[in-house]
C-alpha positions in Angstrom: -71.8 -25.9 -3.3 -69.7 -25.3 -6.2 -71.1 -23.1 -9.6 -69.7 -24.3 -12.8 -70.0 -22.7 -16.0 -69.6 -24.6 -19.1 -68.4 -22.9 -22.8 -66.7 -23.8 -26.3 -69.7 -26.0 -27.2 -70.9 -25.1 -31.4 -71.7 -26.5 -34.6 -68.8 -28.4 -36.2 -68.8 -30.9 -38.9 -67.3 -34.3 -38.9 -63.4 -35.3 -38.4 -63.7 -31.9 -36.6 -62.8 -30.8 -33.5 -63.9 -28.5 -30.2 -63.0 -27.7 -26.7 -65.0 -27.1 -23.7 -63.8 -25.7 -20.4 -65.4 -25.3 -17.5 -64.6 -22.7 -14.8 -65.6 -23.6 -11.1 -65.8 -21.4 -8.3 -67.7 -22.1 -4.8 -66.7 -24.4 -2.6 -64.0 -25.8 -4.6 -61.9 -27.0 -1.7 -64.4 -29.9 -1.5 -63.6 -30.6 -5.5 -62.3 -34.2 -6.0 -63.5 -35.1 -9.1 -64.4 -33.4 -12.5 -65.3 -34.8 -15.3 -68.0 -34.1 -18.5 -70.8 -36.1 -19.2 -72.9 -35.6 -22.2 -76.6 -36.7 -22.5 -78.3 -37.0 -26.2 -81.6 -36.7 -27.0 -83.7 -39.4 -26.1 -80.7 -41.0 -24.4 -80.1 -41.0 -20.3 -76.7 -38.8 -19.2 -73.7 -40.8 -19.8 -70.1 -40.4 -18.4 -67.6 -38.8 -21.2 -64.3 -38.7 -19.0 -63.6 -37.8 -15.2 -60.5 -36.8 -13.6 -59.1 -36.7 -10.4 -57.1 -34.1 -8.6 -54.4 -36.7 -8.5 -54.2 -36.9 -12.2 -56.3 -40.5 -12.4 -58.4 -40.2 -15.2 -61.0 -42.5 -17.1 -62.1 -42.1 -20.6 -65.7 -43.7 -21.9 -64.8 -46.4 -24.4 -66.6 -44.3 -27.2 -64.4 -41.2 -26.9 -61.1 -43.0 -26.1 -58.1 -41.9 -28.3 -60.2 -39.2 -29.6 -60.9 -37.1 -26.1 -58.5 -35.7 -23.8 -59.8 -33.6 -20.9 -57.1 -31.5 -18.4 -57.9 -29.5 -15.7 -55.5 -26.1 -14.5 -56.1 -26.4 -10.9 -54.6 -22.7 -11.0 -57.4 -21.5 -12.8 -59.8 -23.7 -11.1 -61.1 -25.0 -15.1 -61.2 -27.7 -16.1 -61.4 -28.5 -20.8 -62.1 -31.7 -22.9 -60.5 -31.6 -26.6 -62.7 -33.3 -28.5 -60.8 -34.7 -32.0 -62.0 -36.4 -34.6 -66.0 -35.9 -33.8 -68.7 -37.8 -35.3 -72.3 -38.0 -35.5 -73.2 -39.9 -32.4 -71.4 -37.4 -30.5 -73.8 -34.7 -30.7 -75.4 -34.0 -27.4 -75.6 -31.5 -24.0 -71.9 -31.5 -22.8 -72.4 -31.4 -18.6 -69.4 -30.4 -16.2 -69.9 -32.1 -13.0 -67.6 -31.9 -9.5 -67.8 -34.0 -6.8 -66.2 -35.1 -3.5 -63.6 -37.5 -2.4 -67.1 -39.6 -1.7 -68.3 -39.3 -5.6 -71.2 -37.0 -3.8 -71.9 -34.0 -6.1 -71.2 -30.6 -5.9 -72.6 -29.3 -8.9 -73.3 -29.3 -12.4 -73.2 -26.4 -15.4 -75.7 -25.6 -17.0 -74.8 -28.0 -20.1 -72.9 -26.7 -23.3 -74.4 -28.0 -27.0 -72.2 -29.6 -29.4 -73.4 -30.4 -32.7 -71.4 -32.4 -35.0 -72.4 -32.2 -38.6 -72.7 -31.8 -42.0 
């Protein structure tokens, strides 16, 4: 099993922007893929972007050109810049890994980002 904690999330208005990391330790031989997913209220968890750790990486339509997420594989974290934030972005920002299979490993605890006015 791998234990991912989640920070950065905050209040920030509009046009604004954050970062999240996520630090993972465990099991994180098994670690394929990490990515963020983010799950509003009311609304179902959604994918936000996912990377591989052969660089492939994959951006939801709604936060593409405005989202960039990296991982240090030396520090075992993984961050998503968030730019340019709006309303509708405002939910529970989840770090998930998972295996070579798409199985997962774990999931943080969830950050909150709140964007606005």
């Amino acid at each position: 099993q791998v234990q991912l904690v989640e920070s950065g999330g905050g209040l920030v208005q509009p046009g604004g922007s954050l970062r999240l990391s996520c630090a993972a330790s465990g099991s994180i031989f098994s670690i394929y893929y990490m990515g963020w997913y983010r799950q509003a209220p009311g609304k179902q968890r959604e994918l936000v972007a996912t990377s591989t750790n052969r660089g492939r990486i994959i951006y939801a339509d709604s936060v593409k050109g405005r989202y960039t997420i990296s991982r240090d594989n030396a520090k075992n974290t993984l961050y998503l810049q968030m730019s340019s934030l709006k309303v509708e972005d405002t939910a529970v920002y989840y770090c998930n890994a998972a295996d070579s299979d798409g199985t997962s490993a774990g999931w943080g605890q969830g950050t909150q980002v709140t964007v606005s006015s």
